[in-house]
C-alpha positions in Angstrom: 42.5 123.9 115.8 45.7 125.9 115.2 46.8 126.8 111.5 50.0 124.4 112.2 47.7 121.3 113.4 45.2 122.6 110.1 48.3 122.4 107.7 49.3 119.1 109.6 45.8 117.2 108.9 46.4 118.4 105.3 49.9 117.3 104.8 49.2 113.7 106.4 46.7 113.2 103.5 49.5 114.6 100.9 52.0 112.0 102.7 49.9 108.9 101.4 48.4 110.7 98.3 51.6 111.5 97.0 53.7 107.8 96.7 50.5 106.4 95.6 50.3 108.6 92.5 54.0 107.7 91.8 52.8 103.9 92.1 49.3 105.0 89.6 52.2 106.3 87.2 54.2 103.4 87.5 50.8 101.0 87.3 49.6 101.2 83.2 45.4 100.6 84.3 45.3 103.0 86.9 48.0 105.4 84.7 45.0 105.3 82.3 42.8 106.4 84.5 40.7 109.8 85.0 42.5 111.9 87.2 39.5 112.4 89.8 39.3 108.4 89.6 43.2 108.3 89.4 43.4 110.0 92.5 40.9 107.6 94.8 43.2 104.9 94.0 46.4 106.3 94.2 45.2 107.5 97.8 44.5 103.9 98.9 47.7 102.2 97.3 49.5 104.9 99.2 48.4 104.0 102.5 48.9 100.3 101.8 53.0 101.5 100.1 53.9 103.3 103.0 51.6 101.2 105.8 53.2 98.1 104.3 57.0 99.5 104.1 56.8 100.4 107.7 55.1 97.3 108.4 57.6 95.1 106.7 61.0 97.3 107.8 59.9 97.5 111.3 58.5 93.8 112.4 61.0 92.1 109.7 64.3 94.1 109.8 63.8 96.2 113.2 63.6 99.6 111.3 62.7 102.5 113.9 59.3 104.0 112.8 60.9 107.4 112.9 61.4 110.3 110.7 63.9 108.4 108.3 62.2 105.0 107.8 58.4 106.8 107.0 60.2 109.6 104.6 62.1 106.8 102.6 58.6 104.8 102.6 57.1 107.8 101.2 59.5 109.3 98.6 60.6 106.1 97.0 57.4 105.4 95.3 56.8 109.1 94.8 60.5 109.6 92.9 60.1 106.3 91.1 56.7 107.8 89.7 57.8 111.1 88.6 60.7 109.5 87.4 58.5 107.6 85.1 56.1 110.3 84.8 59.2 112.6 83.0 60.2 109.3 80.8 56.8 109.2 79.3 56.3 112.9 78.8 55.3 113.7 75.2 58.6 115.3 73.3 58.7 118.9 72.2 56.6 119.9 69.0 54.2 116.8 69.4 50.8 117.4 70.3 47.6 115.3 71.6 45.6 114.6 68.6 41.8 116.9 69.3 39.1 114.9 70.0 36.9 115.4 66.7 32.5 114.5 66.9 32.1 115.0 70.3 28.8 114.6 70.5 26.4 117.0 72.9 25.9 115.5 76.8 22.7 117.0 77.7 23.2 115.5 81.6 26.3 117.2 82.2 24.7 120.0 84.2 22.9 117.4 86.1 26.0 115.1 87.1 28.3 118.5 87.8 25.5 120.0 90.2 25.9 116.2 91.7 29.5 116.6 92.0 29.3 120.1 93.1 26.5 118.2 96.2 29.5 115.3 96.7 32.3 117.6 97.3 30.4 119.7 99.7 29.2 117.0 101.6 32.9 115.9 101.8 34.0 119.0 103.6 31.6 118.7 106.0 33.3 115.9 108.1 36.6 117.7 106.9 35.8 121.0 108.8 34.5 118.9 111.7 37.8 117.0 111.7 40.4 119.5 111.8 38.1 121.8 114.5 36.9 118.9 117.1 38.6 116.2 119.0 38.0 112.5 118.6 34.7 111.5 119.8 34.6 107.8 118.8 34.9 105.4 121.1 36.3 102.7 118.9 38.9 105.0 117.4 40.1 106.1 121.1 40.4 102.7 122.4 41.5 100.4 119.4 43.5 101.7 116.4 44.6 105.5 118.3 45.5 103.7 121.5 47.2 100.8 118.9 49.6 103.4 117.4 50.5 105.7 120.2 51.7 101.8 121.6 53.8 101.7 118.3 54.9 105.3 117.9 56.1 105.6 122.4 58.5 102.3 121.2 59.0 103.0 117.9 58.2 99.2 116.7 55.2 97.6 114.9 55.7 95.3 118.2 55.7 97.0 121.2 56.4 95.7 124.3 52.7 96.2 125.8 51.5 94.0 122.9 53.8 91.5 123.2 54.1 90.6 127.2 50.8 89.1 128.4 50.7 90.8 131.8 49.3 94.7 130.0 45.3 95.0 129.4 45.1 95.3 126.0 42.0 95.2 124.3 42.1 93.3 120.1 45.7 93.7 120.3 46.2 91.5 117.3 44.0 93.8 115.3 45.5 94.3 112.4 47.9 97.4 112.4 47.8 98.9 109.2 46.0 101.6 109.9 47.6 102.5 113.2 51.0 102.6 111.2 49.2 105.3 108.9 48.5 107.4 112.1 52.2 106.9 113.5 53.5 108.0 110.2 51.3 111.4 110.1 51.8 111.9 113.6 55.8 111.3 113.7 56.6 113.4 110.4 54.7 116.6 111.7 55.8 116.4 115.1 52.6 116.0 116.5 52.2 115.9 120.6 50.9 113.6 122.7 47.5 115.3 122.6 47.7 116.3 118.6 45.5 114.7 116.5 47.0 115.2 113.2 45.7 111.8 111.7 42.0 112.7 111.6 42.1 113.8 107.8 43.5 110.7 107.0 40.2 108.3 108.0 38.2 111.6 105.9 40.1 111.2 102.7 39.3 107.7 102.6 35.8 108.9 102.6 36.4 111.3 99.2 38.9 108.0 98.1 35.6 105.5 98.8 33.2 107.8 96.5 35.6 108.1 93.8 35.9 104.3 93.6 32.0 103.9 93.7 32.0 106.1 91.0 35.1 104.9 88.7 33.1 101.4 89.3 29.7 102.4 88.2 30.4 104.4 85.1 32.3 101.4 83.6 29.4 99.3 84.8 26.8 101.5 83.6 26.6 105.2 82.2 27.5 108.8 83.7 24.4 109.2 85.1 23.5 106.4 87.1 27.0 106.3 88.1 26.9 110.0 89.8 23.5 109.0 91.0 25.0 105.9 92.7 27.5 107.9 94.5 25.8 110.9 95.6 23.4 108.4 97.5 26.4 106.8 99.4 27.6 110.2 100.5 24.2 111.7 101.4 23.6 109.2 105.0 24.7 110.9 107.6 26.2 107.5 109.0 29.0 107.3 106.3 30.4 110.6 106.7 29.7 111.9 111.1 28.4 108.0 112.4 30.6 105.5 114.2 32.7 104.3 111.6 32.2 107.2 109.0 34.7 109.8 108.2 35.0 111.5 111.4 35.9 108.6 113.1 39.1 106.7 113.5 37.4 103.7 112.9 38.6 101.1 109.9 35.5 100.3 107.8 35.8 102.8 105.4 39.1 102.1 104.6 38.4 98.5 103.8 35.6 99.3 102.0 37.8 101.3 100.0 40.6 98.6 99.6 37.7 95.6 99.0 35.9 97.6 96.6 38.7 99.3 94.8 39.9 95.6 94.3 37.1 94.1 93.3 36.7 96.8 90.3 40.1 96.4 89.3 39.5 92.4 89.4 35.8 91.8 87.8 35.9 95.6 85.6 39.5 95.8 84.0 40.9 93.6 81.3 42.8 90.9 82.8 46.3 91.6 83.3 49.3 91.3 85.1 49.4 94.9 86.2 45.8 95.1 86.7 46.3 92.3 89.0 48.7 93.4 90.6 47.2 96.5 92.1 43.9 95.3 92.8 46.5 92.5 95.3 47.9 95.4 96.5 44.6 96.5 97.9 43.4 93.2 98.9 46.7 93.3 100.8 45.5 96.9 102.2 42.2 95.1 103.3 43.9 92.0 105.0 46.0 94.6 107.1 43.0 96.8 107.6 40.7 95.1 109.5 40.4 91.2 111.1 37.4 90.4 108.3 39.5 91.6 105.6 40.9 88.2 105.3 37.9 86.6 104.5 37.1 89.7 102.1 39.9 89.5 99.9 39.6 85.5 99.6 35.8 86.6 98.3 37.1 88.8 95.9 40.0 86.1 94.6 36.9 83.8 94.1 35.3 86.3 92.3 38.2 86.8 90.1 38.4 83.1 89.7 35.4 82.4 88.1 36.8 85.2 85.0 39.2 81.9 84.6 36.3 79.8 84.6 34.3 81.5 81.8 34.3 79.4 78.6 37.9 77.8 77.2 40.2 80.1 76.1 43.2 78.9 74.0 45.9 78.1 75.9 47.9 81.4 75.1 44.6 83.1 76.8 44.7 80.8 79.3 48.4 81.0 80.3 47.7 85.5 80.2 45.2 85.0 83.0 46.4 82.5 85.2 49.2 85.0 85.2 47.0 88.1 86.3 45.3 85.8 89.1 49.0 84.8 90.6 49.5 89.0 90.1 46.1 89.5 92.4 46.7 86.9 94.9 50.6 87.3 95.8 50.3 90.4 97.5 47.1 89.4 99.7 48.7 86.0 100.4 51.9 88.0 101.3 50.3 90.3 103.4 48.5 87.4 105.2 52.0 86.0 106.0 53.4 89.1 107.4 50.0 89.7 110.0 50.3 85.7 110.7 53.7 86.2 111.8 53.0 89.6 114.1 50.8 87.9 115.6 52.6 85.2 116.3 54.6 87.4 119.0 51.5 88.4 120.7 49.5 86.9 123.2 45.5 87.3 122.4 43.5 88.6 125.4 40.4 90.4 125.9 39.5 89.5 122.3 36.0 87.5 121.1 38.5 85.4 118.8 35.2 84.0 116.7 37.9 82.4 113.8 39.5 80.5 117.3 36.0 79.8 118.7 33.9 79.1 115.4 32.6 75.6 115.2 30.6 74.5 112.2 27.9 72.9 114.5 27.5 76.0 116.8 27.3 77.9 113.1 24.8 75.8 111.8 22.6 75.8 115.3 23.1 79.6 115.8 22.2 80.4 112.5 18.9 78.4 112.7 17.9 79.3 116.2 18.9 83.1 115.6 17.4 83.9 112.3 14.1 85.8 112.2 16.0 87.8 115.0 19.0 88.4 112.6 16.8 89.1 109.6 14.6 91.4 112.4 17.6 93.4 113.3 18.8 93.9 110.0 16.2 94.8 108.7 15.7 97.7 111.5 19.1 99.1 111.2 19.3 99.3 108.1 16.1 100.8 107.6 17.1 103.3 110.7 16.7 106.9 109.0 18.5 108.9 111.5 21.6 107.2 110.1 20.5 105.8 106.6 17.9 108.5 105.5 16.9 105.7 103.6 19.5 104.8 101.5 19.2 100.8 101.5 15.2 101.1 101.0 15.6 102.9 98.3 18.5 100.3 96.5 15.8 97.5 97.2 12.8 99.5 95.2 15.4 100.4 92.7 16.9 96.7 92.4 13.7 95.4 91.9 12.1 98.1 89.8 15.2 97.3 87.5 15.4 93.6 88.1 16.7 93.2 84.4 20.4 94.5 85.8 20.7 91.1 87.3 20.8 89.2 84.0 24.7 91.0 83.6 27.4 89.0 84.9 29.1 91.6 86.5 25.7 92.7 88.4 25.2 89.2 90.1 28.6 89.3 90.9 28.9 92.6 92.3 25.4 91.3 94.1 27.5 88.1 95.8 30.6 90.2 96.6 28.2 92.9 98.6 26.4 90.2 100.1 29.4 88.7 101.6 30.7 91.3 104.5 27.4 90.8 105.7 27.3 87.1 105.5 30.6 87.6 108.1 28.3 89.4 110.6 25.3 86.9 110.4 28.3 84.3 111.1 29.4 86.2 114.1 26.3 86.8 115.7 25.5 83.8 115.2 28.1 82.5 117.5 28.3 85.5 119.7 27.4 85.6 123.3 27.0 89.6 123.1 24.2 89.0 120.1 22.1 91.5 120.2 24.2 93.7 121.2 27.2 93.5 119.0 24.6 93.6 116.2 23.3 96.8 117.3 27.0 97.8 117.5 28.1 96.3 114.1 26.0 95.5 111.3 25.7 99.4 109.6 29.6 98.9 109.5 29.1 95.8 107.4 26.8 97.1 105.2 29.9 100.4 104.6 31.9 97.7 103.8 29.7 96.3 101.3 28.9 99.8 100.4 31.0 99.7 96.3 29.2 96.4 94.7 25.8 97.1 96.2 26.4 100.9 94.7 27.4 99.3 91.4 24.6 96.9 91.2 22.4 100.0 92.0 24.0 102.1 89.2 23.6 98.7 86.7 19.7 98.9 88.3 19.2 102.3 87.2 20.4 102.0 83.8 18.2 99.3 83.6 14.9 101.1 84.3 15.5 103.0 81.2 15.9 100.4 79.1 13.1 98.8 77.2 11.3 95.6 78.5 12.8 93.4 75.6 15.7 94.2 74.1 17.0 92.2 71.1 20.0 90.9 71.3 20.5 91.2 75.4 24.1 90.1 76.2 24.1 87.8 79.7 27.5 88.9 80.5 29.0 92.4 81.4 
């Protein structure tokens, strides 16, 4: 690869990274944030500010996804942040108070060499990104084939997605990511054969582990948190496999967007801000990928039953209803806008399981197909070519450290991972193609699921070093 496609890759990660650290500055709970941390979610909420503006501009007002429309996208929330960023900055002859006791961290050597590990393994798929051409199949055919559709007519709704008579394979998919690709693609100038997006689908890789880690430290201590994500990068599946980082495939973004939520929702204090930007994710997730519907109504539930615990007064009350509304506008919003895109376009060669899915064929595929669904998962996820063992090891660890489970926030985090892959025992238990869509499928449900189940790992090994009985055990996080 040429230093101009090189600089190109780079750039289209700048181009998202950028507006979303003007929207972390403008956001107080992710403002508040450590930078590294900062920085994963301020990736992700700039893919959803500049996805979603295009999205928006082009299918509601008929905005050309050209040069103008993606650079406006981009540098309003990136102006509006340093804007804010200038505002806030500490006045002339004042200075940070020094932090006084520090007490010695005799792990730090242990969680930088960790680091150091993490980031290497990043730049693995990196290098192989910017050197090779796309070799996944799923990328090529859905979400590249999606946006050079959009970017040829310059619309979210292109002509060969809209008029029935063009072979189009998922064309509803959701178009999020494709818009991502058009925007790297149309500000760099990129040919018809240039591949500028394929740092884009890495950095969500880098953004993915930052989240797993922002999660698991407030969940359960440095260590355990770095341990937690060091074992989500090592598999060779998340970062070269189909639907890892050097793919154009969508799972790792909405793993990103549904975890990322999720620790905003069940971790932070409730809050209108808070809320607010874990909806923008959710909103990122519903646009990502056809199950991130049904992911970001999982993690609303979850955030429900914070409005469920005890009785507040009604001051309390009244705070958090408000942060719920915050959370679930923009995901209910986003659902709007992909209804009505889809509207426009005839559905062919698609499985459509939410048109097809019957409660009784459910109920009888589930029963019929179960030792073979439990067989199968089992087997893939126990595959060490692409797991090197990853999810054996979070079982011995879960129930070596059982005693996580008595947290709230564990057994949450423990229902919110289990539910991408209750979605793909649903589909294959309707499924026509079962085997073989589970053979195709179910390691990209467990990436999805990947941030709680690493959380509830990083609460499990905190609990291994605590004592059998401990006076005093709190039940909740």
């Amino acid at each position: 690869m040429s230093g101009a496609a090189l600089a190109a890759n780079l750039g289209g990660i700048a181009l998202f990274a950028l507006p979303g650290l003007g929207l972390t500055e403008l956001l107080a709970p992710a403002r508040r944030l450590r930078l590294q941390h900062r920085l994963g979610y301020a990736y992700l909420l700039g893919v959803v500010a500049v996805g979603g503006s295009l999205f928006v501009g082009s299918h509601l007002f008929g905005v050309p996804l050209h040069r103008p429309a993606i650079a406006a996208a981009t540098l309003v929330p990136a102006v509006l942040g340093l804007a804010m960023w200038v505002r806030r900055r500490p006045r002339r002859g004042t200075e940070r108070p020094a932090r006084l006791g520090a007490t010695p961290d005799r792990g730090r050597a242990w969680r930088l060499l960790a680091g150091m590990v993490i980031a290497a393994v990043c730049l693995g798929p990196l290098a192989s990104a910017v050197s090779r051409p796309l070799q996944d199949w799923d990328g090529r055919i859905f979400w590249s084939a999606q946006a050079a559709y959009m970017r040829a007519a310059g619309t979210v709704d292109p002509p060969v997605l809209t008029e029935a008579q063009w072979f189009v394979i998922h064309p509803r998919y959701p178009p999020l990511l494709p818009l991502a690709q058009v925007a790297v693609q149309e500000i760099f100038g990129a040919g018809a054969d240039d591949q500028f997006y394929r740092a884009l689908y890495v950095a969500f890789f880098a953004a993915l582990l930052l989240v797993i880690h922002h999660g698991a430290l407030r969940a359960s201590g440095p260590l355990p948190a770095i341990l937690a994500s060091l074992c989500v990068a090592l598999p060779r599946l998340v970062s070269f496999g189909s639907g890892g980082a050097t793919s154009a495939n969508a799972d790792l973004a909405l793993a990103g967007f549904y975890g990322g939520a999720l620790v905003l929702l069940l971790e932070e204090r409730p809050g209108r801000v808070a809320g607010f930007a874990a909806g923008c994710l959710l909103a990122g997730a519903v646009m990502t990928k056809n199950e991130g519907e049904l992911l970001a109504a999982v993690a609303l539930l979850m955030a429900a039953s914070r409005l469920l615990r005890r009785r507040p007064r009604l001051s309390i009350a009244v705070h958090r209803l408000g942060w719920f509304v915050a959370a679930a506008l923009p995901a209910l919003a986003a659902t709007v806008l992909l209804a009505s895109w889809r509207a426009g376009i005839p559905n062919r060669d698609d499985e459509g399981y939410f048109a097809s899915l019957r409660l009784g064929e459910l109920l009888h595929g589930a029963w019929t197909r179960l030792l073979p669904i439990v067989r199968g998962a089992g087997r893939l996820s126990l595959e060490w070519s692409e797991w090197q063992g990853l999810w054996l090891v979070f079982v011995v660890v879960l129930l070596a450290g059982y005693r996580a489970l008595k947290r709230r926030l564990a057994r949450l985090m423990l229902l919110a991972g289990a539910a991408p892959l209750a979605i793909g025992f649903a589909a294959y238990a309707v499924t026509s193609r079962f085997p073989i869509l589970m053979d195709e499928t179910w390691d990209r449900f467990l990436l999805q699921a990947s941030v709680p189940l690493a959380i509830v790992f990083a609460c499990a090994i905190e609990a291994l070093d605590e004592p059998p009985v401990k006076p005093g055990l709190a039940a909740s996080s």
